[in-house]
C-alpha positions as CSV (number, residue, x, y, z in Angstrom):
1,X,7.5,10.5,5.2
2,X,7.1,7.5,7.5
3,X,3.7,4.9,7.5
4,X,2.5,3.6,10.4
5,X,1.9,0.3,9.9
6,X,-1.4,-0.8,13.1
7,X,-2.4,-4.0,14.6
8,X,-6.3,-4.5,12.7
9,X,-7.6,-6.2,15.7
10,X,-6.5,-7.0,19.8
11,X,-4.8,-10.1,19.9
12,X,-1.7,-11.5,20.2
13,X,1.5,-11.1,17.9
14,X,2.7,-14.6,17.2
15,X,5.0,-14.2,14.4
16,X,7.6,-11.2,12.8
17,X,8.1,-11.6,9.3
18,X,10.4,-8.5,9.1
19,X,13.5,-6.5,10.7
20,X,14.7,-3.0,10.6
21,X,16.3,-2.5,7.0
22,X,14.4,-5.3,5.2
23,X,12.8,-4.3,2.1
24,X,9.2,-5.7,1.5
25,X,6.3,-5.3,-1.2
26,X,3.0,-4.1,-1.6
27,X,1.6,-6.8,0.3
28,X,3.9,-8.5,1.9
29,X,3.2,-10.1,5.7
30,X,5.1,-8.5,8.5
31,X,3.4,-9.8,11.1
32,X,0.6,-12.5,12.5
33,X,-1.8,-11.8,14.6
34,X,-3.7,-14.3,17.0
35,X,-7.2,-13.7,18.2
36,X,-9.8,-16.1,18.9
37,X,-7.4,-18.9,17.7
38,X,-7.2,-17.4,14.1
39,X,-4.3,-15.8,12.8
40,X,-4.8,-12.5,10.4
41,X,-2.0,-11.2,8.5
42,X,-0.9,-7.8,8.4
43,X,0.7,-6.4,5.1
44,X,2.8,-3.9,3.7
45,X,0.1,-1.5,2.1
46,X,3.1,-0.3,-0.1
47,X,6.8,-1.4,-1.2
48,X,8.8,0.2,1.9
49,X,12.1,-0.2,3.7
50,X,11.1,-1.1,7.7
51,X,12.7,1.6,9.7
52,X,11.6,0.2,13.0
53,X,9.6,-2.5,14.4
54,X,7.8,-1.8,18.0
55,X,6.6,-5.2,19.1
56,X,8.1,-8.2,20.2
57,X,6.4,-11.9,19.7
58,X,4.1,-12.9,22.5
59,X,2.7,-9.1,23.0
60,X,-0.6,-8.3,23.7
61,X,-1.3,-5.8,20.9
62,X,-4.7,-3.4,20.6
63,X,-7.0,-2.8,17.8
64,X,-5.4,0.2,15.8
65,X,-1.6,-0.1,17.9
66,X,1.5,1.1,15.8
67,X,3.5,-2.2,15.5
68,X,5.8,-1.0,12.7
69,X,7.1,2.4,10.6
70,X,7.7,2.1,7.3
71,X,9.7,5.0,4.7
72,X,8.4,4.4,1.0
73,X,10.6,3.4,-1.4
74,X,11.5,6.2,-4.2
75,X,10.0,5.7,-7.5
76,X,12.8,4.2,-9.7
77,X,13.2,7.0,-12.8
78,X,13.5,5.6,-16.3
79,X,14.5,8.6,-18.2
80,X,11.2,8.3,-20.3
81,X,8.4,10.8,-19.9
82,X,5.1,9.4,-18.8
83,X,3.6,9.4,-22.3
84,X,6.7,7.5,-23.6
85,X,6.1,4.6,-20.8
């Protein structure tokens, strides 16, 4: 299963923090966002791999526009149980 990661606000995309591949964390920028001369982050809402990125720098971007896909990365097993953890 893929996320959709969306533009919070129209403005402008001045800044790509990521490329198809990369690996990011919980939190990490992928991209800034201009509008009314202030720049807002937009973050990875989980550790993912970017699968694709669908905005270049200098677009015009909409409030709620798909600028990236995201695949979550697989839990990591440890061999424990939960109640051993």
């Amino acid at each position: 299963m893929t996320t959709s990661v969306t533009s919070p606000l129209q403005g402008m995309i001045v800044s790509i923090e990521v490329s198809p591949g990369d690996s990011v964390g919980a939190g990490a920028v992928l991209f800034l966002v201009e509008s009314m001369k202030m720049h807002h982050d937009v973050v990875a809402p989980e550790a993912a791999t970017v699968t694709a990125v669908l905005t270049t720098i200098g677009a015009t971007v909409d409030a709620g526009q798909v600028l990236a896909h995201l695949a979550p990365v697989p839990e990591i097993s440890t061999g424990k149980s939960q109640r051993e953890r």
